[in-house]
N, C-alpha and C positions, 0 to 999 in steps of 0.2 A: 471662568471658574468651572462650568460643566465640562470643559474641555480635558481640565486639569483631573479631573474625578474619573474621567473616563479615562485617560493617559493612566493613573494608578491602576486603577480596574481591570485592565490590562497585563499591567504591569506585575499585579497579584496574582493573575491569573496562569500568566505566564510562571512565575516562581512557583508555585503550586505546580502546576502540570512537571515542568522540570526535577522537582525535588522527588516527585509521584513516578516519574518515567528510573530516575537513580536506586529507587528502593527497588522497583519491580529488575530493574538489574541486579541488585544485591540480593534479593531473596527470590521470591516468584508472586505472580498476582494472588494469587491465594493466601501468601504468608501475611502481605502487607494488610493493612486494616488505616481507614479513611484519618482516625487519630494519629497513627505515625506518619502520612502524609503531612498533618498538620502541624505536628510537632517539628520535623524536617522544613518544612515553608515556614514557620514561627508565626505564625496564624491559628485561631482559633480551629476547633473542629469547623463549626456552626461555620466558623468564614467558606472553610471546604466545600461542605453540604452547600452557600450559598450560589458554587460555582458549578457543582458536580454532583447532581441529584444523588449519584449509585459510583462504585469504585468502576462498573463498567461503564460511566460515562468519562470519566478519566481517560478508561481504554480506548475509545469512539477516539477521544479528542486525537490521541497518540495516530491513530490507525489515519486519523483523517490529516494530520501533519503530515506523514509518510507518506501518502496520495497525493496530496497538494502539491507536493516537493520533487513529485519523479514525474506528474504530469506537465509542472514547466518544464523540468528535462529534457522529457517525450514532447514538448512543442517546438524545441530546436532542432529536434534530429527529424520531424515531422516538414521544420520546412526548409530543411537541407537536408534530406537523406542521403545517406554515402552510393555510390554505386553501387549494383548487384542486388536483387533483392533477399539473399540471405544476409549479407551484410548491413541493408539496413534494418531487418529485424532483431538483429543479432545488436546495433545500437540501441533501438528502444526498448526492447523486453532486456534485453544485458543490464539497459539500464533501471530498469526497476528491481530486476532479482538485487543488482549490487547494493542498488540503496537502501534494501529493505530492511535491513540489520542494522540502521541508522538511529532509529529511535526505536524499538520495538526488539523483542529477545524471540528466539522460536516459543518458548513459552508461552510467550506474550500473543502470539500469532496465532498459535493453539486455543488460546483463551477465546480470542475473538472470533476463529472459526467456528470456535464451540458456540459462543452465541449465538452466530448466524442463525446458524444448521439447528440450536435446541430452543431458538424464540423466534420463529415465525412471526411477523406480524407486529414484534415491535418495533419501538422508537430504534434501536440499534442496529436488528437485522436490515431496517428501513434503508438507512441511513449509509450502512455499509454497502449495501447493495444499488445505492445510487451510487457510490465512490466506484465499483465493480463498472456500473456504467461507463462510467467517463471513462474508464480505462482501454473498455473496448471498442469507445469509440474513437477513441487516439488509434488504437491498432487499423480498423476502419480509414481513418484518413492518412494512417499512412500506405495503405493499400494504396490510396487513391491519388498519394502524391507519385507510387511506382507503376503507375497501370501500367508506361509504356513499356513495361519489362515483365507486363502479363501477358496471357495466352489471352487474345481477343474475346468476349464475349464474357469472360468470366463473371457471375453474381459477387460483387465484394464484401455484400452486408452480409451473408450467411458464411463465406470464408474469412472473414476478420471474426464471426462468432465461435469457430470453429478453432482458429489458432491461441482466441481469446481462453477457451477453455481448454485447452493444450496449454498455454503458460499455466493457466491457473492450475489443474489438475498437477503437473510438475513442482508448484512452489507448494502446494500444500504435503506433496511428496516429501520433501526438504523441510520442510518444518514439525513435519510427524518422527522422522526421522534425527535425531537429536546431534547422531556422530556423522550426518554427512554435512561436506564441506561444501561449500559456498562453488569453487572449484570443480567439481562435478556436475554440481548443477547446471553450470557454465559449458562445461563440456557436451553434456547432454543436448543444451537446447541448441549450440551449433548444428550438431549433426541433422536436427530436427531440421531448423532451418534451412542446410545445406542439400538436405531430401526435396523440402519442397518446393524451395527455388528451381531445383530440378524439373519437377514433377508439374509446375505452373508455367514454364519458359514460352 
């Protein structure tokens, strides 16, 4: 029986996030409000608020899907990475710029950087900033599954920090920026790759 309460609980939860993530697509997160969430999932407010203290815990949930989803990604290209080491960069971070439009709008991405950067200290900025983690540590161990295509002696934890905030500085480029294409961005971080590959042989 508790199995089965939890299997719903879940299962509302999931409908809720879903119905939450289709509105902030139709409008933007500022338009929506935590009652048309509810109204959209055919749940009470109150069931909402049971699930999602604040409309930016909705967000959290969206942003931490999106992580979860491109870091199993980034474990397959981690433990087969292609030859060349721009090419396997160009796998893992290709593959998080491509997924990133997957559950989350630039809006939406905007929204959540703005948290970060304008609540220090909370539950959110926490939270996202541990997901930032794991991100750069996948970058990290993909360094280390391409050493033997480094220049001997190199420090990897401070150049995986380094290319870490090279993606990131780029995607929030792309997301401030409303008309650039997905494509560009893709283009860009080739070249980037293609430099350092160089530049590390």
């Amino acid at each position: 029986m508790a199995g089965l309460r939890a299997k719903h609980k879940a299962e509302r939860a999931d409908r809720i996030l879903a119905q939450a993530m289709a509105l902030f697509h139709e409008a933007s997160f500022d338009a929506v409000r935590m009652e048309d969430i509810a109204a959209a999932a055919e749940v009470s407010t109150g069931t909402v608020y049971n699930y999602f203290a604040t409309k930016g815990d909705v967000l959290l949930a969206l942003v931490s899907l999106e992580v979860e989803e491109v870091l199993e990604l980034g474990a397959a290209v981690v433990a087969a990475p292609p030859e060349g080491l721009a090419e396997a960069l160009d796998a893992l971070i290709g593959g998080y710029y491509e997924h990133s439009l997957t559950y989350l709008t630039k809006d939406l991405w905007r929204q959540a950087i703005a948290l970060t950067i304008g609540a220090p200290g909370t539950r959110f900025s926490l939270i996202y900033a541990g997901l930032d983690d794991r991100l750069r540590a996948q970058v990290a161990d993909l360094l280390i599954a391409c050493r033997g295509q480094l220049r001997p002696g190199l420090a990897l934890a401070p150049l995986a920090d380094m290319i870490f905030g090279s993606l990131n500085q780029a995607f929030t480029d792309f997301v401030r920026v409303e008309e650039m294409e997905m494509a560009s961005l893709l283009t860009a971080m080739r070249a980037r790759h293609a430099a350092l590959a160089q530049a590390l042989a």
